[in-house]
C-alpha positions as CSV (number, residue, x, y, z in Angstrom):
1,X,-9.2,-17.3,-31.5
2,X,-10.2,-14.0,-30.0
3,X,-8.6,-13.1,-26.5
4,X,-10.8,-12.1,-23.9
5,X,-8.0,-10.4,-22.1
6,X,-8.4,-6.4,-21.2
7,X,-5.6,-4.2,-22.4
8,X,-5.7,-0.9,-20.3
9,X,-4.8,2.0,-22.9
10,X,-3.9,6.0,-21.9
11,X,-2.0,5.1,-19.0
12,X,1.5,6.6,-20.6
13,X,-0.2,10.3,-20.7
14,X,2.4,12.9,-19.3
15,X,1.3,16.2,-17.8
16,X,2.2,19.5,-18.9
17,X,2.7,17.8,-22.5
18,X,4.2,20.2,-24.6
19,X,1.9,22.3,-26.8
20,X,4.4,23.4,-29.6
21,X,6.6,20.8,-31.4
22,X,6.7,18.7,-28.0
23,X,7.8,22.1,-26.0
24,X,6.4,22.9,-22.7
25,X,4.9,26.7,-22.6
26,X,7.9,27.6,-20.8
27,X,10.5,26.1,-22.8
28,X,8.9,27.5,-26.0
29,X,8.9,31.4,-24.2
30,X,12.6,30.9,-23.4
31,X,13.6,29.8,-26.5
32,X,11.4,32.6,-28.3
33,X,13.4,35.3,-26.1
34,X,16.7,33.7,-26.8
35,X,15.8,34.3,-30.4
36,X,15.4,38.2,-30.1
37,X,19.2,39.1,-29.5
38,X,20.0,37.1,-32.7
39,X,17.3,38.6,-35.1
40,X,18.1,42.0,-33.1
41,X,21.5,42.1,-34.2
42,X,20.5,40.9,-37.7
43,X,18.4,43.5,-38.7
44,X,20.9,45.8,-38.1
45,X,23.2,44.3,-39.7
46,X,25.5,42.9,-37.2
47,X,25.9,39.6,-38.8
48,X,29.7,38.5,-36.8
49,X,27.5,39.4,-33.3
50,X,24.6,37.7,-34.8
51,X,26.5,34.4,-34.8
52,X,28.1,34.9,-31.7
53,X,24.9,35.4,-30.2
54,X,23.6,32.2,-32.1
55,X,25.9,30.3,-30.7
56,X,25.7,31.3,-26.9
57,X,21.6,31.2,-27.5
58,X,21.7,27.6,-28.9
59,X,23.8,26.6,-26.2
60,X,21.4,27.7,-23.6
61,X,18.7,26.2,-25.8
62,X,19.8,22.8,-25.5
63,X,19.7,22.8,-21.9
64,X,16.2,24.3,-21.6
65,X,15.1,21.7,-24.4
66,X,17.0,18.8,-25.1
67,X,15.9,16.4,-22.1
68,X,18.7,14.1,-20.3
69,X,17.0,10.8,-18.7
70,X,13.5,12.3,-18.1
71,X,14.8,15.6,-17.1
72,X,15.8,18.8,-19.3
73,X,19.4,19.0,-19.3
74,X,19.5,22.4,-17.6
75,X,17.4,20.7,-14.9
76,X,19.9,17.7,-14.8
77,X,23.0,20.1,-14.6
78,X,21.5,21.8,-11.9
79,X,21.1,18.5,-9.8
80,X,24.3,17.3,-10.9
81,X,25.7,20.8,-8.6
82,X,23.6,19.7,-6.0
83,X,24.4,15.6,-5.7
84,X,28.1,16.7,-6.1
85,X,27.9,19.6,-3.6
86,X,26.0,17.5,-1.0
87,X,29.0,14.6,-1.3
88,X,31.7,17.0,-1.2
89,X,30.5,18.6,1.9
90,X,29.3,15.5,3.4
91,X,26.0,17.1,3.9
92,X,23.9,13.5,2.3
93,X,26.3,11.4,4.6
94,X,24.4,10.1,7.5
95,X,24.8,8.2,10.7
96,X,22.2,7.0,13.2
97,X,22.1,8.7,16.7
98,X,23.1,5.4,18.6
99,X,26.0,4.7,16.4
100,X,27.5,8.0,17.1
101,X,27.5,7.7,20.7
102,X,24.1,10.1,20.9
103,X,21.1,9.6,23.3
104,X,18.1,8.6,21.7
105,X,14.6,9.1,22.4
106,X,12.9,5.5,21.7
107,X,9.5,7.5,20.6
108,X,11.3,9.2,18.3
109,X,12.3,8.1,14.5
110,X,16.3,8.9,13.6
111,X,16.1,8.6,9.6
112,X,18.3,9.3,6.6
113,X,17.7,12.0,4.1
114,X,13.8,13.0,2.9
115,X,12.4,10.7,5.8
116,X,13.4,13.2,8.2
117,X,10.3,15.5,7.4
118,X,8.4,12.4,8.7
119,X,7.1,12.0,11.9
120,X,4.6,8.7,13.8
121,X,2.7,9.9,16.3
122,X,0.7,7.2,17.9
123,X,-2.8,7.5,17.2
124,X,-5.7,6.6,19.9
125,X,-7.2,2.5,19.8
126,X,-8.5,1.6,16.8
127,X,-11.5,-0.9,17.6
128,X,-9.8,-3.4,20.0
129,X,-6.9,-3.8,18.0
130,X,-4.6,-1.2,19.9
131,X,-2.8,2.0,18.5
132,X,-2.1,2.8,14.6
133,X,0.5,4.9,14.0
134,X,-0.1,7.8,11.6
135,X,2.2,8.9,8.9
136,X,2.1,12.6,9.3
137,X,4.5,14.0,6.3
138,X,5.2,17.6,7.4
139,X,6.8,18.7,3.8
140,X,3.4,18.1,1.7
141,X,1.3,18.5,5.2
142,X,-0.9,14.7,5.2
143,X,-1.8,12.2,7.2
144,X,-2.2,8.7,7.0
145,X,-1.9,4.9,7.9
146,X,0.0,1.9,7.0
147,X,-1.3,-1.3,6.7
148,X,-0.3,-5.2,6.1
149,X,-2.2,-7.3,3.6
150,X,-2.2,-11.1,3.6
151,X,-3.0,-11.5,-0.2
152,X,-2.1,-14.9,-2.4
153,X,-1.1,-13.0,-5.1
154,X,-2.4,-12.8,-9.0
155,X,0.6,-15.6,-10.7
156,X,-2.4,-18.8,-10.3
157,X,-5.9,-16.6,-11.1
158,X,-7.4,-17.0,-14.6
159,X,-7.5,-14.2,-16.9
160,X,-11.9,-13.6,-15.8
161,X,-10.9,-13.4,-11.8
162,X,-7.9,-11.2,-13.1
163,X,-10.3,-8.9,-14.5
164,X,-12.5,-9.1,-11.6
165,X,-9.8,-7.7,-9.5
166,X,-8.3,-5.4,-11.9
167,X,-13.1,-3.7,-11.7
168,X,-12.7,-3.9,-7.7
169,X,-9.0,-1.9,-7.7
170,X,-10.8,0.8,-9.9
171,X,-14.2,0.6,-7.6
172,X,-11.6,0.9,-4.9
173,X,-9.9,4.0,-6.0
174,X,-13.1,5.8,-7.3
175,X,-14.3,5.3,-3.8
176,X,-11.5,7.1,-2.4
177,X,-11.9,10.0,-5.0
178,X,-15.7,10.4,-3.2
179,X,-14.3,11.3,0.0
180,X,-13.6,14.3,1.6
181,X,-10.7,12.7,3.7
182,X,-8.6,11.3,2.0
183,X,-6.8,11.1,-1.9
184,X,-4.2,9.0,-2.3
185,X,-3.0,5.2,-1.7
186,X,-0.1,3.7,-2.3
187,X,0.8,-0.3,-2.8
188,X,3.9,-1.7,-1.9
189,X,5.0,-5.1,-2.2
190,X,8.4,-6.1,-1.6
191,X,10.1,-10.0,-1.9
192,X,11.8,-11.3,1.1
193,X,14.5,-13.8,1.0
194,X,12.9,-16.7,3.7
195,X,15.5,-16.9,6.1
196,X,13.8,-20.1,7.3
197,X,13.5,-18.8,11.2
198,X,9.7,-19.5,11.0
199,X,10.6,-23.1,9.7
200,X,13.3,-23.9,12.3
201,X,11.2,-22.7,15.0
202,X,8.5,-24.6,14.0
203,X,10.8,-27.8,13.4
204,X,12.3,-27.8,17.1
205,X,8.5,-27.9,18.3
206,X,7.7,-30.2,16.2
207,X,10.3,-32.7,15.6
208,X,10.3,-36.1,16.6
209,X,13.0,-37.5,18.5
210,X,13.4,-41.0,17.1
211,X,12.8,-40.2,13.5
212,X,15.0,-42.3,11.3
213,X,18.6,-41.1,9.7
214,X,17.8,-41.3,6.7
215,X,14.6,-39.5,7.3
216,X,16.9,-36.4,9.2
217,X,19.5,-36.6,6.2
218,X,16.2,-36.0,3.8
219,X,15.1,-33.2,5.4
220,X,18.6,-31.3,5.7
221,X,19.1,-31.8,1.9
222,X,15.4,-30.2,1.4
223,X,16.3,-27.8,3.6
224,X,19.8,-27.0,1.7
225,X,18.5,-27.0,-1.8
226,X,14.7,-25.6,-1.8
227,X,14.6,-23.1,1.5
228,X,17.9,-21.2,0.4
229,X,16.1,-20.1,-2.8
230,X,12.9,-19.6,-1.2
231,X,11.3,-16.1,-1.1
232,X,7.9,-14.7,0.7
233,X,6.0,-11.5,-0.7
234,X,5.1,-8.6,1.8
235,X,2.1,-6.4,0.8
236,X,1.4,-3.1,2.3
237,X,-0.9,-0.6,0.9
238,X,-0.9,3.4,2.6
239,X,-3.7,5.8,2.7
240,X,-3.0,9.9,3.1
241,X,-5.2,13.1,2.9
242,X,-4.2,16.8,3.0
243,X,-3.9,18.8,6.3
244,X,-6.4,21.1,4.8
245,X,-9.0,18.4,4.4
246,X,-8.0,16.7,7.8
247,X,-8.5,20.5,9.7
248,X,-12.2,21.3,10.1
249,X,-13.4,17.2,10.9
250,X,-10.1,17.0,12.9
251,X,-11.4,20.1,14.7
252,X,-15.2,19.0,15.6
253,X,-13.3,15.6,16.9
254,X,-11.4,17.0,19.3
255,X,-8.3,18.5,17.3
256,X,-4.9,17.7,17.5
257,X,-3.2,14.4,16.6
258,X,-6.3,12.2,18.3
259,X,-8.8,14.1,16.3
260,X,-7.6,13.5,13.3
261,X,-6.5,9.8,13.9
262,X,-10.5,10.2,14.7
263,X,-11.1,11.0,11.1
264,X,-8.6,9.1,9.0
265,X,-10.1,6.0,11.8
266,X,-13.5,6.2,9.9
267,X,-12.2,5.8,6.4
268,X,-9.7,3.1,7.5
269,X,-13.0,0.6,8.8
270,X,-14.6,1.2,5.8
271,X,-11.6,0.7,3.3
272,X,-10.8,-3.0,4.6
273,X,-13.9,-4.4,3.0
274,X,-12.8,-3.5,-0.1
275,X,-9.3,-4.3,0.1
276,X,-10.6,-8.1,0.9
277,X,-12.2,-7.6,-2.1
278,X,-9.4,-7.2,-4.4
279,X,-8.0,-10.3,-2.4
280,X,-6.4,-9.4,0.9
281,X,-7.2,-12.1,3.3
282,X,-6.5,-10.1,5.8
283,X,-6.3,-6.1,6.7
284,X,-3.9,-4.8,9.8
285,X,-3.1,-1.5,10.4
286,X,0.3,-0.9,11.7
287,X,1.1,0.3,15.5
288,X,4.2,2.1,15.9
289,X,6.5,-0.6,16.3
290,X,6.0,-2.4,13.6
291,X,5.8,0.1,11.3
292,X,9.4,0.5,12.5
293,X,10.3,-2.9,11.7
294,X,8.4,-2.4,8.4
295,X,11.0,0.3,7.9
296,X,14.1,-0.9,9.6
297,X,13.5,-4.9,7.3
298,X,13.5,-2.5,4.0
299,X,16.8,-0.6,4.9
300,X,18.4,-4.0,6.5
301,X,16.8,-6.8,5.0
302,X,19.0,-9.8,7.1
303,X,17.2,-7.8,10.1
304,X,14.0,-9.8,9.4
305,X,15.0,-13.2,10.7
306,X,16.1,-11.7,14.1
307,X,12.9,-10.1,14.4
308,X,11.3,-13.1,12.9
309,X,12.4,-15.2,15.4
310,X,11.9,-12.8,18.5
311,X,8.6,-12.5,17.6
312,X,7.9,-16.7,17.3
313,X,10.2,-17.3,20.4
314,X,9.2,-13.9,23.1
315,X,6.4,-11.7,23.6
316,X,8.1,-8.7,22.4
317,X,6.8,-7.4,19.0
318,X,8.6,-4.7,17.0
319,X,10.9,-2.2,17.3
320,X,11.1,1.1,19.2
321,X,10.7,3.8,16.5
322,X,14.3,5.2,17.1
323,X,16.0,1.9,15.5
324,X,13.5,1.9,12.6
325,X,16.5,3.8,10.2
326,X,20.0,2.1,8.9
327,X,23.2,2.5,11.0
328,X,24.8,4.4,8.3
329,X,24.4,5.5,4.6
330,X,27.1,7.0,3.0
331,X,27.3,9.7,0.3
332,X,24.9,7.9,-1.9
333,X,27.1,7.7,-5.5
334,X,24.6,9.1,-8.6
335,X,23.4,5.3,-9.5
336,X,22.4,3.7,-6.2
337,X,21.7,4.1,-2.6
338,X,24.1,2.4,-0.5
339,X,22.8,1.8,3.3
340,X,23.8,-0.4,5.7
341,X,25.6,-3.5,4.0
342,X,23.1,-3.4,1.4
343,X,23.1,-1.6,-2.1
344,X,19.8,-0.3,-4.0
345,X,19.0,0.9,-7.5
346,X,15.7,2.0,-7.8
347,X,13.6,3.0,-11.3
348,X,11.1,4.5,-12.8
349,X,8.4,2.1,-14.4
350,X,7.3,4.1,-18.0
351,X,4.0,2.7,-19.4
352,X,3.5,1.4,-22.7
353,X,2.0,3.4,-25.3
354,X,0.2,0.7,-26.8
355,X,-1.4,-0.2,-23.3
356,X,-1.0,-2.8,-20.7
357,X,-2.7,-5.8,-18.9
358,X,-3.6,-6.9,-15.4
359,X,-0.9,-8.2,-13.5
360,X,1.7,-7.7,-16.4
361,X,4.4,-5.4,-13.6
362,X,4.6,-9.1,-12.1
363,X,8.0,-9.8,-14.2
364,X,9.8,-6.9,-12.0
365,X,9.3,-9.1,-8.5
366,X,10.7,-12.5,-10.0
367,X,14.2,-13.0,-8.2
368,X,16.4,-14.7,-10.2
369,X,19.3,-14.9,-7.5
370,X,19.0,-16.2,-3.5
371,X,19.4,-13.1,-1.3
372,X,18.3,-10.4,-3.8
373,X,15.4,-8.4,-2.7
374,X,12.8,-6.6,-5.2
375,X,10.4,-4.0,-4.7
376,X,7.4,-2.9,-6.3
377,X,5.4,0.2,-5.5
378,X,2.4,2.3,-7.4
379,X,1.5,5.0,-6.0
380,X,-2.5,6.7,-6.7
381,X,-3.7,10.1,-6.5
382,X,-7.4,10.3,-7.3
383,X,-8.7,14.0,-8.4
384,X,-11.4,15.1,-7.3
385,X,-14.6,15.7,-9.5
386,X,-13.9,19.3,-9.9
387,X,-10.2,19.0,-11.1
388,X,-10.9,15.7,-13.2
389,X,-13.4,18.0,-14.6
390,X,-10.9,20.2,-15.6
391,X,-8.2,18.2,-16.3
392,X,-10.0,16.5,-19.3
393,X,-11.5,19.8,-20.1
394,X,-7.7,20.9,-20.6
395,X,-6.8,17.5,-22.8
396,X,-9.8,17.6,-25.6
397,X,-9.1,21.4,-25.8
398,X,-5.6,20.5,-26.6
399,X,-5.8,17.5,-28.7
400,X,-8.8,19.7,-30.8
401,X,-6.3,22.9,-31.1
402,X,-3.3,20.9,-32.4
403,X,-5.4,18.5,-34.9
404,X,-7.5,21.6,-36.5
405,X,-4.1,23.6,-36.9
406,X,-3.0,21.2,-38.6
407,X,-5.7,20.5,-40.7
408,X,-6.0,24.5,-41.4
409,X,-2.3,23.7,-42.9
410,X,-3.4,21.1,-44.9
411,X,-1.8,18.4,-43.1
412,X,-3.9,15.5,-42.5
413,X,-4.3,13.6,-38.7
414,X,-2.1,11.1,-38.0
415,X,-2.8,7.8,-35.8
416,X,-1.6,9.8,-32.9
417,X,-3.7,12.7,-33.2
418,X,-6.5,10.3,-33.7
419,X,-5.9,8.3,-30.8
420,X,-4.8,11.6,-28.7
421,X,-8.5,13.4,-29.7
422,X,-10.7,9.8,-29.3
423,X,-9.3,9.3,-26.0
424,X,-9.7,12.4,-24.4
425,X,-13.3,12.9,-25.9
426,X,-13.4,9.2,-24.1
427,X,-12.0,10.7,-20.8
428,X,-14.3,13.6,-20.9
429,X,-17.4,11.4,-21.0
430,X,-16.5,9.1,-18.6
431,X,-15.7,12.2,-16.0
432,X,-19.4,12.9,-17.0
433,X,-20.7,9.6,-16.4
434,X,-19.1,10.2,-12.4
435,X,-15.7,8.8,-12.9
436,X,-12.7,10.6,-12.2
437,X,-9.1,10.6,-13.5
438,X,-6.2,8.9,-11.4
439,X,-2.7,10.2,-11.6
440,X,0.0,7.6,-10.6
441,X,3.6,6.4,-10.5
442,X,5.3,3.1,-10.3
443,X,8.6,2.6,-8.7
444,X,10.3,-0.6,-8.6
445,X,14.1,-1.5,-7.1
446,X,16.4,-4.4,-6.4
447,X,18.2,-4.8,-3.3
448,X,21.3,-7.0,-2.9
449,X,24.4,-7.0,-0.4
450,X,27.2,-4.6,-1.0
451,X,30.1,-7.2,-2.1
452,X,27.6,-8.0,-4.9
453,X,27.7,-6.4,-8.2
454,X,24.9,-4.5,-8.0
455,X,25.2,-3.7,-11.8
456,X,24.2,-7.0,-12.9
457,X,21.0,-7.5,-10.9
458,X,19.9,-4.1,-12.2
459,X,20.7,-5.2,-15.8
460,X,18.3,-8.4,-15.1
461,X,16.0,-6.0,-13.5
462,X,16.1,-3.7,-16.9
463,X,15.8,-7.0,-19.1
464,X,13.0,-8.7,-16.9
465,X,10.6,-6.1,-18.5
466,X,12.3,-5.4,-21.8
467,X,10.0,-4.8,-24.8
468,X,7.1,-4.2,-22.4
469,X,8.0,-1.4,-19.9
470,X,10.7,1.1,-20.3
471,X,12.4,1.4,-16.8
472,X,13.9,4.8,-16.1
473,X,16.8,5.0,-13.8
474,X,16.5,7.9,-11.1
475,X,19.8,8.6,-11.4
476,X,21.4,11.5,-9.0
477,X,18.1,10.6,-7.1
478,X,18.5,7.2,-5.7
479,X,18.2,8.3,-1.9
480,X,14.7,9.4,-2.6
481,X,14.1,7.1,-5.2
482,X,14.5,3.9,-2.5
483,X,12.2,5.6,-0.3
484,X,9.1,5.9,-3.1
485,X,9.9,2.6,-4.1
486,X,11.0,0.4,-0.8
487,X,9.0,2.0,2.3
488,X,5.1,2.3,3.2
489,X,5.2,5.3,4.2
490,X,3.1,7.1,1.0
491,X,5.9,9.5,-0.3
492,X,6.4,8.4,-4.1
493,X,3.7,10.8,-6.4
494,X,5.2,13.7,-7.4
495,X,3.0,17.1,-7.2
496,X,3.3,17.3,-11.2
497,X,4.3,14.8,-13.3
498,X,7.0,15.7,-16.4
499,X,9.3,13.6,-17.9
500,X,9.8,11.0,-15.2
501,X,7.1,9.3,-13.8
C-alpha cells in the first residue's frame, strides 16, 4: 500500500559547501600555503626542517580543517578565548537596572547580551486596533512586527489537510519573496506550563455555592492530577525587511519611525489572510506592552500566571517595556543559559539528508515532565529572484564541475553526485518557473527551573528526535542561542550559513 504522504528532499544543503575534498575555498588556500615551507625546505634538501615545518603546518591545518561541533576548530578555539574572557571579566554577567538600584525609563527595554542592539519604538494605530510595536534591530539595520496566532495545531489533521497547509506555508513565503518590503519571517512556538489562573478565575465566577461534597472533592482531585500536567502552546510568527528597502517608501510616507511603521503597516494587512490560511484563527499584532510580556514570560516562565491573572481580574494589560528582560543572568557556563531561576539549553535542528515530512519537528514540543518548557523556532529568508537566480546558477555549476572531473578521471558518479546534479538542475528550473529559493534555520530549546538537572531534559530533548533530526548543541553560544530560539523578536538566520544551521 502506497503512501500518499510528501517527503520534502534538499532541505540539508549547506552554503559555501566545500569545492575540494569537502574544503571551503579558503581552507583549501591555507592549507596550499602551509604546504610551501615544507616542499621549500625539501627541495633544498633540508629534510630535519622539512619535518619540523610538517609538523607545525599540520598542526595549524587541523584547526583550519578539522571542524569541532559545526565549527572549524580554529574558529571554536577562538570562541573558546572569547566565552572564557567574557566570564573572567564579568563582561556577559548582567543585571537589570531596577535590581541594581538604577532609574529606569518605562519606554525603554533593559536586556541581557545581543538584545541590547534592539530597540521598540511604538509605531502609529494600526486600523483600530491601537499601536504595534516595531522590532527595529540596529546590528543587521531591519524592521519589523510581532504577532500572536491562535492556531489548533497540526497533531489531529489528516495527512491531505497536512499537505494543504504544508502548499499555503510555501504560497505564504513565495509571496513575501515578491515584495519589495520585506524578506524574512520567523515562527516561534513555545509550550507553556498552565498555571491554571485562567481556570481558578473562571471557577470563583462560576461556582456554585451549594454544590455537593463529593461533587467539590471530584473536582479538586481533577484539578490535582490532570491541570498540573497540563500545558498550552503559544504561536507567534515575526516579519522584518532591510533598512535599505524600508528608506525610499519610508521617505515618500513621511520618514522616520511613523513612515516606515506606514510601510511595514501595508504588508502586515495583507499577510493576515494568509496566515488564516495556514490555520491561524486569529492574527494580533503586538503593542508595546505585550511584546514585553512576550519577552519577560520567555525569560521567567512562572511570570505568566501573574500576568495571566492581572489581565482576567484588572484592566491593565502588559508590561512597561523596561521589565520586559530577567532580573539577573549570570556568566552563562559554555552549555546553557542560566537566567533568572530558570536554566536553558538551546540547539540546532540539522535536517535529514534523506528528506522530511510536514509536521515531523512536532516530537521536539512534547513535554514529558510538569514545569518544563520547550521551544520551537524556524526562521525564513526568502531570496529575491535575482539572487535565487544566482544562487542555483552557482549549485548546477558546481555539482557539473565536480561530477565531469571525475568522470575525466575515470571515476564513475556516485548516488550523491547524482542526487547533488538532479536537484540543482531541479532548483534551477523551478527558479525559472518564478519560484525562489528559501534559506532557513530551526532552533529548538528546553527550559526548566535551575534546581533541576537540566542535563537530563536536554538528553530527552536529544532522544525525542533521534534517528530523524540530528540536534546540534550551540555550545559556547547559548546566550544567543535562547534568543533565536525562545523570543519573537526575528534574530535567529545567520547572514551565511556553514556548518551550524
Amino acid at each position: 500500500m502506497s503512501s500518499n504522504v510528501r517527503i520534502y528532499r534538499g532541505l540539508a544543503r549547506r552554503e559555501n559547501a566545500g569545492w575540494i575534498l569537502g574544503l571551503t575555498p579558503w581552507q583549501a588556500m591555507t592549507c596550499l600555503a602551509l604546504a610551501v615551507p615544507v616542499l621549500l625546505a625539501v627541495s633544498a634538501g633540508q629534510f630535519l626542517r622539512a619535518l619540523m615545518l610538517a609538523t607545525v603546518c599540520g598542526l595549524i591545518a587541523c584547526l583550519v580543517v578539522v571542524p569541532v561541533r559545526g565549527r572549524p576548530a580554529v574558529r571554536w578555539l577562538f570562541h573558546l578565548v572569547l566565552h572564557q574572557l567574557g566570564a573572567a571579566t564579568r563582561w556577559s554577567q548582567w543585571q537589570s537596572k531596577a535590581a541594581s538600584g538604577i532609574p529606569v525609563d518605562p519606554d525603554e527595554p533593559d536586556l541581557p547580551g545581543v538584545l541590547q542592539r534592539v530597540s521598540f519604538p511604538d509605531g502609529p494605530v494600526f486600523k483600530d486596533r491601537g499601536r504595534i510595536a516595531l522590532i527595529h534591530d540596529t546590528a543587521e539595520g531591519r524592521w519589523g512586527a510581532t504577532a500572536r496566532l491562535t492556531h489548533g495545531g497540526v497533531g489531529m489533521l489528516s495527512d491531505d489537510q497536512c499537505e494543504r497547509l504544508a502548499s499555503r506555508l510555501g504560497n505564504l513565503l513565495l509571496s513575501i519573496g515578491h515584495r519589495d518590503v520585506i524578506d524574512r519571517m520567523s515562527l516561534l512556538v513555545r509550550t507553556v506550563p498552565d498555571d491554571g489562573s485562567a481556570y481558578e478565575v473562571w471557577r470563583s465566577q462560576h461556582e456554585v455555592a451549594d454544590a455537593p461534597d463529593l461533587a467539590r472533592r471530584a473536582a479538586v482531585e481533577l484539578d490535582r492530577s490532570i491541570g498540573s500536567v497540563s500545558v498550552h502552546h503559544e504561536v507567534f510568527v515575526t516579519v522584518t525587511g532591510t533598512e535599505d528597502a524600508l528608506r525610499k517608501p519610508a521617505a515618500a510616507a513621511g520618514g522616520g519611525v511613523d513612515g516606515r511603521a506606514r510601510v511595514l503597516y501595508r504588508v502586515l494587512d495583507g499577510l493576515e489572510d494568509q496566515l488564516k490560511a495556514i490555520g491561524a484563527e486569529g492574527v494580533h499584532w503586538l503593542s508595546g506592552s505585550e511584546l514585553a510580556e512576550a519577552i519577560r514570560t520567555a525569560f521567567n516562565p512562572a511570570a505568566s500566571a501573574v500576568l495571566s491573572t492581572e489581565r482576567l481580574t484588572t484592566e491593565a494589560h502588559g508590561l512597561p517595556k523596561a521589565a520586559a528582560g530577567p532580573t539577573q543572568a549570570p556568566s552563562p557556563p559554555a552549555r546553557r543559559y542560566d537566567h533568572d531561576a530558570y536554566s536553558t539549553v538551546s540547539y540546532s535542528v540539522l535536517m535529514p539528508e534523506a528528506g522530511t515530512v510536514f509536521g515531523s519537528l512536532s516530537p521536539l514540543l512534547a513535554v514529558k515532565t510538569a514545569g518544563e518548557r520547550r521551544s520551537l523556532a524556524v526562521h525564513y529568508e526568502v531570496m529575491d529572484a535575482r539572487r535565487a537566480s544566482r544562487t542555483v546558477q552557482n549549485y548546477r555549476f558546481r555539482a557539473g564541475v565536480l561530477r565531469d572531473y571525475k568522470a575525466s578521471k575515470g571515476f564513475s558518479a556516485s548516488a550523491s553526485d547524482e542526487r547533488e546534479a538532479s536537484g540543482a538542475k531541479a532548483q534551477e528550473r523551478a527558479v525559472t518557473w518564478g519560484h525562489s529559493i528559501v534559506r532557513f534555520a530551526a532552533v529548538a530549546a528546553v527550559t526548566v527551573p535551575a534546581s533541576w538537572q537540566v542535563e537530563d531534559h536536554a538528553a530527552r530533548l536529544e532522544s525525542a528526535v533521534a534517528g530523524r533530526f540530528r540536534l546540534l548543541r550551540l555550545d559556547l553560544a547559548q546566550d544567543s542561542a535562547f534568543v533565536a530560539a525562545c523570543l519573537p523578536v526575528g534574530i535567529g538566520l545567520p547572514r551565511t550559513r556553514g556548518g551550524l544551521l
